[in-house]
N, C-alpha and C positions, 0 to 999 in steps of 0.2 A: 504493500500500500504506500501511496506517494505522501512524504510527509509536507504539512500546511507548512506553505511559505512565512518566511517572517511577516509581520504585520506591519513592522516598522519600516520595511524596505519597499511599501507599496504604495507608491502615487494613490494622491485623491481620484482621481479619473476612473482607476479601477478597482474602487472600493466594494462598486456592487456588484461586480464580475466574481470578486473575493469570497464576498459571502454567498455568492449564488454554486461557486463553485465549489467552497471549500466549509461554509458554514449552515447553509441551510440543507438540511437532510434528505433524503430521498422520498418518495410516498413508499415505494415499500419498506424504507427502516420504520416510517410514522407507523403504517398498519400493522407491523410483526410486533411493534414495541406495544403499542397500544391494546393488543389480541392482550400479550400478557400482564396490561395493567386491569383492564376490563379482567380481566379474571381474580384479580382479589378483589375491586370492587362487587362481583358478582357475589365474593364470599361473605363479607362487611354486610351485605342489604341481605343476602338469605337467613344468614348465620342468627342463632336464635341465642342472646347471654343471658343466663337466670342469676338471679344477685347474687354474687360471689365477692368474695375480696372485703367484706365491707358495707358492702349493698344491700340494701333491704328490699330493691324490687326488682321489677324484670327491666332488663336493656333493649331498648330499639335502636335501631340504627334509623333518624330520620332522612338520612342523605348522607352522599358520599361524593365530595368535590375534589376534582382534579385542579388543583392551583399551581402557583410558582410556572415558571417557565414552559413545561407539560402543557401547562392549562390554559396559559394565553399566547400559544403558539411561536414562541423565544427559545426554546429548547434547543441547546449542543449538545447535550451528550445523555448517555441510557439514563437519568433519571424520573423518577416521578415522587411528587407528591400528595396525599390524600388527605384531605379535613374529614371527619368522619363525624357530622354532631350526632348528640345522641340525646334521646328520652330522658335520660337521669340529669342529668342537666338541664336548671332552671335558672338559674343564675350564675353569675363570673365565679360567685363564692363555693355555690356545688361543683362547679370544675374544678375551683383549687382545692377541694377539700378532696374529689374524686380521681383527680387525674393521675395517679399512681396507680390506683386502682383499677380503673379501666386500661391502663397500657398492660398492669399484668394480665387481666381479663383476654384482649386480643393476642398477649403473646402466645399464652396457652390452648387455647383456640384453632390461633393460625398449625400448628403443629398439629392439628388434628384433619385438616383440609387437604384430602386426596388428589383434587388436580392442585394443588400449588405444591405438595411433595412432587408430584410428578413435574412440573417445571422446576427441579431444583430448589428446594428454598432450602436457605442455608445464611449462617453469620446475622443472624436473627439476635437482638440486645436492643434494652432499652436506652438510649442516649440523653445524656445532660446535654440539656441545652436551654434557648430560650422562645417557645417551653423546651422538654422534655418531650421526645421522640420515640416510637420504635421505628425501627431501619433494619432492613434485610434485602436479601438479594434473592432473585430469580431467573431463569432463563428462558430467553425466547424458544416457539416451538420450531422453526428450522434453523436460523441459526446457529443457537446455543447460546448466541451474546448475552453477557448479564447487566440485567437492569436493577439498579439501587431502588428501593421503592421506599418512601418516608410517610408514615401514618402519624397525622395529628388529630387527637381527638378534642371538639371543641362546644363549646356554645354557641347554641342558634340566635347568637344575639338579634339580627336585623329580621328574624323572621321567617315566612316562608318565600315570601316573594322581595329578591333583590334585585338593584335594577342599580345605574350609574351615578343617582340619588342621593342626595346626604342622606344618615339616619335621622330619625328622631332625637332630637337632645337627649332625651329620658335613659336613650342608653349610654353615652358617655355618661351622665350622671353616677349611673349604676357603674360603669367601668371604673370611676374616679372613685366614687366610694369605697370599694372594693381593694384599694390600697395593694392591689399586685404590682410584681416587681415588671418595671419596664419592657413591653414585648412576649409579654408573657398570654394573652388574651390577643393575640394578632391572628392566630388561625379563625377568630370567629367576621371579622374582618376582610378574611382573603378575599372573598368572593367579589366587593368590590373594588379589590387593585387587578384582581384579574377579569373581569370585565371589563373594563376602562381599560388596556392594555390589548385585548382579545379582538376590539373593534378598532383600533389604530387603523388607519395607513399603514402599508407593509413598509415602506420607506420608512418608517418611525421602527417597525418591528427590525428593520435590518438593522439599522442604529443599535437599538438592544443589543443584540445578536454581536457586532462590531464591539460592544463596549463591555462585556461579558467576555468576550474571546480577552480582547486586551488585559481586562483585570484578572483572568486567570493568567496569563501569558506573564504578567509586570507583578503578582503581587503571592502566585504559590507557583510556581512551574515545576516545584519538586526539590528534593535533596538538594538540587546544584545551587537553592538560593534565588532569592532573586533575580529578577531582570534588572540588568544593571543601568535603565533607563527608572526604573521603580527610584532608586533612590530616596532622599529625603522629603521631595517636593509634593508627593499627590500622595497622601497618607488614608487611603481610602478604606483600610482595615488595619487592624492590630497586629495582624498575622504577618504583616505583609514584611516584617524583618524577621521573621520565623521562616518562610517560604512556607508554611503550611498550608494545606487547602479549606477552602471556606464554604460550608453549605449552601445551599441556592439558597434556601430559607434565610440566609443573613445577606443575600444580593440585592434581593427584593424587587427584583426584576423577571 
């Protein structure tokens, strides 16, 4: 496989040749990749949770959104994301008080799901983060390629029907009240940064796409450190003098 040209050595003129060529994906990697994302969403909306963990009643899953880059068609590379809100969640404060609980609930779960053993799943753990994640890998069914898939489970703050809309004040109210730590109630959220994003201009989406390549390229490229254009000047994450990589969920794009 030919490896992507540097970024930096590429005239403006043929930026969109760039990503047409080297950044935006095939439709059959979109429809191979997506077979095996549709298949644990398939599992999430069947799957029936009885209160376990904590839980005093039964778990519905009332939706299951594909966000982050996946979901507003920006996607580089095998990942996906899933907000999963759920029934037991009524407020900011039954997520924080549950969300430990419901991530062991779907871990133990997923590990019972016959087509997702059969796509490989495996390196399945729950992740600190902001919030707090489960993350596992699967593979496609003719390729083999593996896809990261990242499960957040969240509050149906805005309801059942979202749209490009402010919310209702009442729920930042309730957000603000609810004294959680920064970032932490942003999957209930998603829905409208990925919408707003999903209906762009593709010219806006290439831009994504272009600014996503550069900041993984400039700010983790791996053990070797930094890009040595990264430097001191555009400190766009923490990591970025670690070379470490950064979850899409902190790109926000």
């Amino acid at each position: 496989m030919a490896r992507t040209p540097e970024l930096y050595d590429t005239p403006a003129s043929r930026l969109d040749s760039y990503v047409a060529q080297w950044l935006q994906p095939s439709r059959e990697w979109k429809e191979e990749v997506l077979e095996a994302v549709q298949t644990v969403q398939k599992f999430l909306r069947e799957e029936h949770f009885e209160g376990e963990h904590g839980l005093d009643q039964e778990v519905r899953v009332l939706k299951v959104v594909k966000v982050g880059s996946f979901g507003n068609g920006t996607v580089l590379r095998s990942t996906a994301e899933l907000v999963v809100f759920l029934s037991c969640f009524h407020s900011f404060q039954e997520e924080a008080k549950h969300h430990q609980a419901i991530l062991s609930l779907i871990w133990k779960k997923l590990w019972g799901c016959q087509d997702l053993l059969a796509l490989g799943l495996e390196d399945m753990e729950i992740v600190q983060g902001v919030p707090d994640a489960l993350v596992f890998t699967i593979q496609t069914r003719k390729t083999a390629e593996l896809v990261t898939v990242t499960i957040m489970p969240a509050y149906r703050a805005l309801g059942s029907s979202v749209s490009t809309s402010q919310p209702q004040p009442e729920v930042y109210v309730s957000l603000i009240e609810t004294h959680g730590y920064p970032g932490n109630f942003s999957p209930s959220f998603s829905e409208l940064q990925r919408n707003f994003v999903k209906h762009q201009p593709t010219k806006l989406k290439s831009l994504l796409r272009l600014l996503k390549h550069w900041y993984q390229q400039a700010h983790h490229p791996g053990p070797g450190g930094p890009h040595p254009q990264c430097g001191g000047r555009v400190q766009m994450g923490y990591r970025c003098s670690e070379g470490l990589p950064v979850p899409e969920t902190e790109l926000l794009l």
